[in-house]
ROFIRO-828124 format. One record per residue (C-alpha): residue in one letter; x, y, z. Coordinates in pm, whole numbers, plus 50000, padded with zeros to 5 digits. Each point is the difference from the previous one (the first is absolute). Last residue first. Layout:
<pts>
aXYZ
...
</pts>
This chain:
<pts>
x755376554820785
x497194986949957
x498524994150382
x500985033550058
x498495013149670
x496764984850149
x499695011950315
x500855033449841
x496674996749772
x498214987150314
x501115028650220
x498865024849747
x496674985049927
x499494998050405
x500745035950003
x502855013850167
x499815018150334
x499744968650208
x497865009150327
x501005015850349
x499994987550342
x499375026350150
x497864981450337
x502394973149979
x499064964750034
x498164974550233
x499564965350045
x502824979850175
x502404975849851
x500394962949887
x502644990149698
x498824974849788
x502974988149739
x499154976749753
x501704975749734
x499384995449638
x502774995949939
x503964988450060
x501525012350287
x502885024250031
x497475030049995
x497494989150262
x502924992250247
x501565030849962
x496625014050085
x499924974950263
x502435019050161
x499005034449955
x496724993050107
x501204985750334
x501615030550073
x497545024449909
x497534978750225
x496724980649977
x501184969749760
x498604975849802
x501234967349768
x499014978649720
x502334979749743
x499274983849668
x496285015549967
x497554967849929
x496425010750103
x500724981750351
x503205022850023
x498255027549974
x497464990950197
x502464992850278
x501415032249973
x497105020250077
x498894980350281
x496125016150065
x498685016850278
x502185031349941
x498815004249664
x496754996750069
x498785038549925
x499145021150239
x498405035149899
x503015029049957
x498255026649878
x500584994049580
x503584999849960
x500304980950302
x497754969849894
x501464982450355
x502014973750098
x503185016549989
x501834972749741
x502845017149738
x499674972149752
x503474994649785
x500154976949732
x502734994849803
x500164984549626
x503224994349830
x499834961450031
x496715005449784
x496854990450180
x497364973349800
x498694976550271
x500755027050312
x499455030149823
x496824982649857
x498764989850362
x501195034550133
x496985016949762
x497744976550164
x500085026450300
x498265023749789
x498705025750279
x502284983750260
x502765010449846
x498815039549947
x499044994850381
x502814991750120
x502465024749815
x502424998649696
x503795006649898
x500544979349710
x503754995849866
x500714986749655
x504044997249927
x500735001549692
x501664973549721
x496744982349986
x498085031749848
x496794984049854
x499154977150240
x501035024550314
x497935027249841
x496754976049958
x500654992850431
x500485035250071
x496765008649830
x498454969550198
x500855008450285
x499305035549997
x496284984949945
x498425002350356
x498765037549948
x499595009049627
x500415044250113
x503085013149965
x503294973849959
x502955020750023
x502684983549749
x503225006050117
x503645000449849
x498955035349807
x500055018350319
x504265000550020
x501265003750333
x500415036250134
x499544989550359
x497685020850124
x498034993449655
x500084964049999
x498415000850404
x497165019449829
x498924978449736
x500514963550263
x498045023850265
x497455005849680
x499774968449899
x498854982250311
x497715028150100
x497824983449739
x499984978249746
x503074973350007
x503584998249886
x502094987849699
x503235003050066
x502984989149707
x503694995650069
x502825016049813
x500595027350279
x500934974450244
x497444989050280
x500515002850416
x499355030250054
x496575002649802
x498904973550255
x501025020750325
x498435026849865
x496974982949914
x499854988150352
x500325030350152
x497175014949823
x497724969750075
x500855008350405
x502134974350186
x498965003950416
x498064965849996
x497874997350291
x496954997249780
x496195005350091
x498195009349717
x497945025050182
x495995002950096
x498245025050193
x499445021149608
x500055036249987
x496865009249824
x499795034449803
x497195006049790
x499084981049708
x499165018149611
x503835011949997
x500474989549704
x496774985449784
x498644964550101
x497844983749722
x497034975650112
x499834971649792
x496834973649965
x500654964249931
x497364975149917
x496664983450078
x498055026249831
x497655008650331
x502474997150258
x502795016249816
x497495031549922
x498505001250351
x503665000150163
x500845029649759
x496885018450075
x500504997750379
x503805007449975
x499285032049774
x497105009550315
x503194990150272
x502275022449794
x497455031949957
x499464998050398
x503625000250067
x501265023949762
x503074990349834
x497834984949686
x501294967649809
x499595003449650
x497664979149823
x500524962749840
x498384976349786
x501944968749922
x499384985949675
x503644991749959
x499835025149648
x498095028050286
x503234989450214
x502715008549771
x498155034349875
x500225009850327
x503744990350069
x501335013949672
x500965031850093
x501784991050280
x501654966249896
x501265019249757
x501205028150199
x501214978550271
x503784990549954
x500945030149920
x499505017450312
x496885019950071
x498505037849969
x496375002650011
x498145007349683
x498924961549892
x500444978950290
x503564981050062
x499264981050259
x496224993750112
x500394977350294
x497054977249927
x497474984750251
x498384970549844
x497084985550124
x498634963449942
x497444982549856
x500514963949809
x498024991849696
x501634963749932
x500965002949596
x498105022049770
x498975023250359
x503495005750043
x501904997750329
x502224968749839
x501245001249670
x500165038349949
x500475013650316
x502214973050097
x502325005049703
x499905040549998
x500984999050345
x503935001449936
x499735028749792
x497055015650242
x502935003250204
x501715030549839
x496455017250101
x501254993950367
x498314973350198
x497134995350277
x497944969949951
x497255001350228
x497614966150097
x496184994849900
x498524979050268
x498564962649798
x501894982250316
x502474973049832
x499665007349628
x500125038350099
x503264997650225
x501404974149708
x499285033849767
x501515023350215
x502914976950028
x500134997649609
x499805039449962
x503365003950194
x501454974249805
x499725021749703
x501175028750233
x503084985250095
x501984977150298
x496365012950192
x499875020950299
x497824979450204
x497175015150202
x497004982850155
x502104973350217
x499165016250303
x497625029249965
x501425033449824
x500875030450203
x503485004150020
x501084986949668
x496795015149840
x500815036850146
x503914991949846
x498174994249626
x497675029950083
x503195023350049
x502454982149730
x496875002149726
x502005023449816
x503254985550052
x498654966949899
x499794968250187
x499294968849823
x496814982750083
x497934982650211
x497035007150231
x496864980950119
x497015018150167
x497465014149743
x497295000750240
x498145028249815
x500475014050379
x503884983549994
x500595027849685
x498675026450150
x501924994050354
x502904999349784
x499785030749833
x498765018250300
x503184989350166
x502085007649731
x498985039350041
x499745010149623
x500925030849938
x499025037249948
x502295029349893
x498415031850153
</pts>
């Protein structure tokens, strides 16, 4: 029989060792536990972080303020972003500050995993023994998970630092969450796309975010025959399409730079709109396709739909800032995008939720680069 980890055991294990604060960025193989802490955690105990370097910061003000050890959940892409903190702030040479790291492990050496995550994969141990982290393996039994938990809380307590416990797939059980991003927007993500790939010219340039993003952009090319080499699917480096599109848009001012990405890949590296903003090409249009949720990942809230979009775009210096929540009114202030001057920014508000076969690019990301490219050249 395949054993897992009831969530509810988990979590009861972890408030016992009275580890009681949670923050993080979901993963889709913490999705179940992730949605058990969004239902179960205390008031103001759980904040799903901009990113997982800020992530460790709250857990660190949580330990400042009430010396409990908090839980920083994250991918192993994350423990990019949480190399600073981990480094300059939990360590023993600096303030000595323990906390526990639960680690979607992407990518692990033998199991089958998109591109984006073999490195990450097979480096991920060996990453967090040069952090000084120590780590173990998760179990899916319960008893075996609460003893690991035990050991790990010990560890962290003693050494005044970090301690990482690494989540294989499928290690939680099943946990359907009581709590929805509540939108009464009837737009899906895919329908938005569309509706943006409609309106460009076959000269101009997309660059679009990690995730289901890319693939209903890949896949909506292919039913209609368009030429794949005018987009640049972004795997993995969530929160920096931006950026890419931005460096393309300096380089190439004669085309067109569109950037099709989501809430919470702008909220990730929300500074990023700051340099759009100050340092934008007129040929640089930004598109942010806003369901309030990490969709990709099991569709956890994000703040997008507490914040004004727009207006921060403007207040980091786009030219022009507008939304919409319909086909129609995306069609019209996509004419409006493209007979303005740039940087300017488009948010477009729809519904979580996808296609169950929705399908995956069938080129490589080396092979869509290298087209990218001659595109761009040509």
């Amino acid at each position: 029989m395949n054993v897992k980890l009831d969530c509810a055991s988990f979590f009861n294990a972890l408030t016992s060792q009275g580890v009681g604060y949670f923050t993080g960025v979901p993963d889709s193989l913490l999705k179940e536990f992730c949605a058990y802490v969004q239902d179960h955690a205390a008031g103001g105990r759980h904040i799903i972080a901009a990113n997982e370097g800020a992530a460790v910061a709250l857990a660190c003000g949580h330990h400042l303020a009430t010396r409990g050890i908090g839980l920083v959940y994250m991918q192993n892409s994350g423990l990019g972003n949480a190399v600073n903190p981990l480094t300059s702030l939990t360590s023993p040479l600096v303030y000595g500050i323990p906390l526990l790291l639960l680690v979607g492990w992407r990518g692990e050496p033998g199991v089958p995993d998109e591109p984006q995550h073999r490195q990450m994969g097979e480096i991920t141990e060996a990453m967090l023994s040069t952090l000084g982290v120590a780590h173990s393996i998760l179990p899916a039994d319960d008893l075996e998970a609460a003893e690991c938990l035990n050991a790990a809380v010990r560890h962290c307590t003693a050494e005044n630092r970090p301690y990482a416990l690494l989540v294989k797939a499928g290690t939680f059980a099943p946990y359907e969450s009581r709590a929805h991003v509540e939108a009464s927007f009837s737009l899906t993500r895919e329908a938005a796309v569309c509706a943006v790939v409609d309106s460009l010219t076959e000269h101009d340039v997309v660059v679009s975010t990690t995730g289901k993003t890319s693939r209903e952009l890949y896949e909506y090319r292919v039913s209609k025959g368009h030429d794949l080499s005018r987009d640049f699917l972004t795997v993995g480096s969530m929160g920096h399409a931006s950026q890419i599109a931005l460096g393309i848009a300096g380089a190439r001012p004669e085309r067109e730079v569109y950037c099709i990405d989501g809430d919470g890949s702008t909220i990730m590296h929300m500074g990023s709109m700051a340099i759009v903003g100050t340092h934008g090409p007129r040929n640089f249009r930004h598109v942010i396709i806003n369901n309030g949720a990490h969709d990709s990942v099991g569709a956890q809230p994000t703040v997008g739909f507490q914040m004004d979009l727009p207006a921060v775009a403007v207040a980091c210096g786009y030219r022009y800032a507008m939304c919409a929540s319909t086909i129609d009114q995306i069609g019209q202030h996509m004419r409006t995008l493209t007979a303005c001057d740039g940087p300017v920014l488009l948010e477009i508000k729809a519904r979580t939720g996808s296609r169950a076969d929705l399908g995956r690019p069938q080129s490589t990301p080396e092979q869509n680069k290298f087209a990218f490219m001659d595109f761009l050249n040509a």
